[in-house]
Backbone as CSV, one residue per row, in Angstrom:
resi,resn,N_x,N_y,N_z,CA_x,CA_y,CA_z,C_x,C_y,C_z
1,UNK,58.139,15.451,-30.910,57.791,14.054,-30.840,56.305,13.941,-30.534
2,UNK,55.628,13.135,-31.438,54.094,12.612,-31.004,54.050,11.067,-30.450
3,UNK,53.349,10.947,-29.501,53.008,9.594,-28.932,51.451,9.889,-29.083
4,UNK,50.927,8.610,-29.599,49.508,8.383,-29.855,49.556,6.794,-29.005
5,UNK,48.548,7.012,-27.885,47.952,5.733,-27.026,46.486,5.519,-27.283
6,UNK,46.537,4.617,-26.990,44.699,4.177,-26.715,44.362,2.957,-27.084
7,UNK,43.363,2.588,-27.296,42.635,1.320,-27.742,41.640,0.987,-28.412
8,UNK,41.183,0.101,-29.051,39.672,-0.185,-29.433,39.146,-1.784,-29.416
9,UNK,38.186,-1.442,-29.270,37.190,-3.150,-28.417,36.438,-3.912,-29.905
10,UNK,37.348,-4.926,-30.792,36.828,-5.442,-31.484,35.503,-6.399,-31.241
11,UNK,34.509,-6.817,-32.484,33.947,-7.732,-32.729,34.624,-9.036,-32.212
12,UNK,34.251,-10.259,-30.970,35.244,-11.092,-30.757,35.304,-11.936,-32.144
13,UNK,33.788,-12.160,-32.949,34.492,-12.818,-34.248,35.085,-12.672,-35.093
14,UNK,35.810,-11.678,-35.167,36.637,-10.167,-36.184,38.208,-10.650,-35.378
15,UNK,38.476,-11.271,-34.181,39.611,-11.046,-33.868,40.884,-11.574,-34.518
16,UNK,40.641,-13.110,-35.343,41.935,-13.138,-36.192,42.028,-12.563,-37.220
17,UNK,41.046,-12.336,-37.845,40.790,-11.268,-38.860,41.980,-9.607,-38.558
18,UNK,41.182,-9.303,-37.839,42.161,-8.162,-36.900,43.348,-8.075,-36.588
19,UNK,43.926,-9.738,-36.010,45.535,-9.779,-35.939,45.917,-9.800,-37.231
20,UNK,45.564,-10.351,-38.259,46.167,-10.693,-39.467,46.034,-9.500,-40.377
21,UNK,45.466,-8.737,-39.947,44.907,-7.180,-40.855,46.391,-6.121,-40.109
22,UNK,46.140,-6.549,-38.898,46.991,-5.849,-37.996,48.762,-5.955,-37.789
23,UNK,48.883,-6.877,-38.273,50.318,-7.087,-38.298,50.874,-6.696,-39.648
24,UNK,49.832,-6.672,-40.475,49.961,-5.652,-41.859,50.147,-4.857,-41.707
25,UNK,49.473,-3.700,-41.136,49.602,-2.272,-41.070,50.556,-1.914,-39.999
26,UNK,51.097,-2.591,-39.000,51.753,-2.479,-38.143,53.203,-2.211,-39.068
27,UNK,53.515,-3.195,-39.659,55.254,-3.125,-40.695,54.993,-2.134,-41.491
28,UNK,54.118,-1.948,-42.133,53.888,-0.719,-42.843,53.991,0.530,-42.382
29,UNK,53.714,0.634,-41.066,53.602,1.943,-39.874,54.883,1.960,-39.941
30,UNK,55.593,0.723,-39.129,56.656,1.031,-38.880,58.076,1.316,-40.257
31,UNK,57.728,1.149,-41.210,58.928,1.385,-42.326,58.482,3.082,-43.065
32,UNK,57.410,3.523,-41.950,57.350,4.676,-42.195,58.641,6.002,-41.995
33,UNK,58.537,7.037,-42.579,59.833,7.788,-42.262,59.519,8.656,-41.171
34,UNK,60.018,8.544,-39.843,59.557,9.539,-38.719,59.036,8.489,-37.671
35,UNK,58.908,7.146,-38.169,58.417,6.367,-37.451,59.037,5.232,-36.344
36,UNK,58.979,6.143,-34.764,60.104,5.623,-34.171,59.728,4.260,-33.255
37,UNK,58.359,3.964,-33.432,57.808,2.781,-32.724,55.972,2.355,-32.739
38,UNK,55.443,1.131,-33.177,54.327,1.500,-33.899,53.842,-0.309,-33.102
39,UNK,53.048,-0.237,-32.402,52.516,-1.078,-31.648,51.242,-1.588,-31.453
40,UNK,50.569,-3.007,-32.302,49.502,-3.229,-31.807,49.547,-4.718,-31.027
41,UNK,48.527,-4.408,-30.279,48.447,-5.827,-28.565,47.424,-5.750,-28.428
42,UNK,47.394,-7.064,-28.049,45.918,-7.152,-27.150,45.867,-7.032,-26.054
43,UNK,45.003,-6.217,-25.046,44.823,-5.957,-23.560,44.879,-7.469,-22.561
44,UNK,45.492,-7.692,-21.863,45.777,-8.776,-20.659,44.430,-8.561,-20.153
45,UNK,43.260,-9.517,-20.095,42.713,-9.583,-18.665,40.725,-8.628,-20.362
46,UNK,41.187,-8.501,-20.825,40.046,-7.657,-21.573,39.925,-8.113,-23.337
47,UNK,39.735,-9.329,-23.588,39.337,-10.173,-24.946,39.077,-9.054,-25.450
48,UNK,39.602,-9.214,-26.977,39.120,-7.844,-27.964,39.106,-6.849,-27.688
49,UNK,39.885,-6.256,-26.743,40.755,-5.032,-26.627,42.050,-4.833,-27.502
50,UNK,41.715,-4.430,-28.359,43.363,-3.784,-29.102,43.803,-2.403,-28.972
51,UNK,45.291,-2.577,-28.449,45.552,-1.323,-28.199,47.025,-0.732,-28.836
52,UNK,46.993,0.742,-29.264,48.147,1.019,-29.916,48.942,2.144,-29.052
53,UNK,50.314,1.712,-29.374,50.989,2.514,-28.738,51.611,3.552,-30.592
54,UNK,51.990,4.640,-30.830,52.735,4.769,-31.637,53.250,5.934,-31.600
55,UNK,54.881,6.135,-31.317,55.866,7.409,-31.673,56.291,8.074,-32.732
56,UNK,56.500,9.095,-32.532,56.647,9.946,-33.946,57.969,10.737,-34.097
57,UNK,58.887,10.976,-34.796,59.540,11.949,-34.400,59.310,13.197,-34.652
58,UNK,58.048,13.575,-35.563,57.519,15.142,-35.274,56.349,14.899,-35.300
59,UNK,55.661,16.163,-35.354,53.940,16.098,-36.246,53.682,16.086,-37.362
60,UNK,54.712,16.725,-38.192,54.361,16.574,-39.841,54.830,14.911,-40.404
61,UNK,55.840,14.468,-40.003,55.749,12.509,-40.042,53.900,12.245,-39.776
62,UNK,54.014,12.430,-38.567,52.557,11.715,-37.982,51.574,11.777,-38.961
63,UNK,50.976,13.649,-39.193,50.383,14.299,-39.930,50.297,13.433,-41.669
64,UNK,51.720,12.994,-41.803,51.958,12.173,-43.303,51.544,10.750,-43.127
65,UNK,51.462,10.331,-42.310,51.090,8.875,-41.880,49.454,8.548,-41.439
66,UNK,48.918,9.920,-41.109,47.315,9.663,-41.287,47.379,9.706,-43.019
67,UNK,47.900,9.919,-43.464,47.062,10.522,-44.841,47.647,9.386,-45.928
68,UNK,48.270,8.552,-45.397,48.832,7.033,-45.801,47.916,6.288,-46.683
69,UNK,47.735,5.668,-47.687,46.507,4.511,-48.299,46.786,3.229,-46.956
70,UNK,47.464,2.976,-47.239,47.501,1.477,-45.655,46.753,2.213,-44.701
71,UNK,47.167,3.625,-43.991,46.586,3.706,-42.837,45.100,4.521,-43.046
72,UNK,44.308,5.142,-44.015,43.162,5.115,-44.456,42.405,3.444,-44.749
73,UNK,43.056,2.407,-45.376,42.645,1.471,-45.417,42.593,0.527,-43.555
74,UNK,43.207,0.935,-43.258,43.399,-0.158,-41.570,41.865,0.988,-40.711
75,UNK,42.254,1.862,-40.963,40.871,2.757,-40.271,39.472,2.598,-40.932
76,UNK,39.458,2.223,-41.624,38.454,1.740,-42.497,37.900,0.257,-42.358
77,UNK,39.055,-0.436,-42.069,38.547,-1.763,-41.621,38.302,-1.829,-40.210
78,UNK,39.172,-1.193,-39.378,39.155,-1.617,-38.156,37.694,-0.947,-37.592
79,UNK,37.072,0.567,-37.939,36.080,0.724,-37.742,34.783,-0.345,-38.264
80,UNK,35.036,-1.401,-39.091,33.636,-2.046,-39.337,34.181,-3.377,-38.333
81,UNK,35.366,-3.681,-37.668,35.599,-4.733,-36.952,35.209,-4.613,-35.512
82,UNK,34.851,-2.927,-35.047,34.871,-2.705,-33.403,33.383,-2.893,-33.417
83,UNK,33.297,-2.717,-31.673,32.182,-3.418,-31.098,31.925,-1.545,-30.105
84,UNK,33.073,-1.181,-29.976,32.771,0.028,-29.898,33.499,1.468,-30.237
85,UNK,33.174,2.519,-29.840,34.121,3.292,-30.239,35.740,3.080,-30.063
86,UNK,36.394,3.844,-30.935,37.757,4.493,-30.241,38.252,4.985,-29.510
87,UNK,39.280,4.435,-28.421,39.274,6.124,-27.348,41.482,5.940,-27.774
88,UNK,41.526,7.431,-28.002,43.032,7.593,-28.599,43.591,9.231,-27.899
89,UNK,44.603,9.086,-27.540,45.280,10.651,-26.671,46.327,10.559,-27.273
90,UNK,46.521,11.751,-28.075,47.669,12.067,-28.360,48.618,12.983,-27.419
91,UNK,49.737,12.998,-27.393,50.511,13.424,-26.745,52.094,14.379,-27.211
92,UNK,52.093,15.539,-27.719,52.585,16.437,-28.816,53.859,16.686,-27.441
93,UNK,55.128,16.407,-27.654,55.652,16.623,-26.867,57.138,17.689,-27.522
């Protein structure tokens, strides 16, 4: 099982942009095969904080789900929407 946490600090004028980009790739994550829970939120208390939670049931799912067109396309956008880096821990259990 992989769990991938972390967050990233959008552009605040990027933010409906972001939900509406984001709830895209989110159903898409999740109708993935291996894909046991796929989560994006915004941080309580921290505007333009988005943060993902997402489970895996192995590494080669996961491994197939970076290499996705949706999820090359959402990394692609979401990097020209942040204000700063990424911070993401995976967790290979």
């Amino acid at each position: 099982m992989i769990i991938v946490h972390g967050g990233i600090t959008v552009d605040p004028a990027r933010i409906d942009d972001v939900d509406r980009a984001g709830q895209t790739f989110q159903q898409a994550s999740l109708a993935e095969d291996g894909c046991l829970e796929y989560q994006l939120s915004w941080k309580v208390g921290e505007p333009g904080h988005l943060r993902l939670l997402e489970i895996w049931a192995s590494k080669d799912q996961h491994e197939a789900h970076k290499a996705q067109p949706h999820t090359r396309e959402w990394t692609s956008f979401i990097s020209g929407a942040a204000s700063a880096p990424p911070q993401f821990t995976d967790l290979d259990l």
